[in-house]
N, C-alpha and C positions, 0 to 999 in steps of 0.2 A: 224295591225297584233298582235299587243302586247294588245289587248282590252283584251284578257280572265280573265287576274289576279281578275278583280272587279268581274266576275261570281263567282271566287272559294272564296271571302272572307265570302260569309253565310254560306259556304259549312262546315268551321270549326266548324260550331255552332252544324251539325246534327253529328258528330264524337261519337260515342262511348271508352270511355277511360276501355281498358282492364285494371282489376286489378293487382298487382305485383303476380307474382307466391306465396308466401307466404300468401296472403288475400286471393288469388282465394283458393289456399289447404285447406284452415282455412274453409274457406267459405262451401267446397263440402264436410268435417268432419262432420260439424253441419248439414249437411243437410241430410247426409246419418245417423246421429246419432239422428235427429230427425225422419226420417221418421223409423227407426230399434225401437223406441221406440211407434208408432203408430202402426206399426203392431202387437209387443207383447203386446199392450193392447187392441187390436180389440175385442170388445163385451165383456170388462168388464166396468160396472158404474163404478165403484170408485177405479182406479189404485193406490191412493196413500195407501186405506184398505188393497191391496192385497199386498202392498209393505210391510206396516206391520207386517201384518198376515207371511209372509214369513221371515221377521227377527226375526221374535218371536219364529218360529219354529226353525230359525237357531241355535237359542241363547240355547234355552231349550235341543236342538241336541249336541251341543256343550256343557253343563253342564252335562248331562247323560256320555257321553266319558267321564270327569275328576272327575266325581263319583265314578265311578266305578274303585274299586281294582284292580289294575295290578300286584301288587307285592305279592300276598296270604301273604299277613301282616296282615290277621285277628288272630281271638282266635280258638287255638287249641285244637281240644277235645281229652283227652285220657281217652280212656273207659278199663276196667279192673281192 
């Protein structure tokens, strides 16, 4: 009656070990962070160009705002 124990000892070899809560979260981040970065690049060649091009734009956006005079601290004209 006690024969089974030798059936289950291969049985530990086919086990799958679940990951700790913390690998598995880490694990479905990157994977949802990978696939979120494949769709906003669907149909362009060269994602890292367009990565560029768009901080270029940011930078040049963001120089025009601290260009420009906010305080009318120019020169005053008095006509008369």
């Amino acid at each position: 009656m006690g024969m089974c124990l030798p059936c289950l000892g291969g049985a530990a070899d086919d086990v799958v070990e679940t990951p700790d809560p913390d690998t598995k979260r880490r694990q479905l981040a990157e994977a949802a962070e990978k696939r979120q970065k494949e769709t906003s690049y669907r149909g362009i060649k060269n994602p890292e160009a367009v990565e560029r091009k768009k901080k270029k734009q940011e930078e040049m956006e963001k120089q025009a705002m601290t260009a420009t005079p906010t305080g009318g601290g120019g020169l005053k004209w008095q006509v008369g």
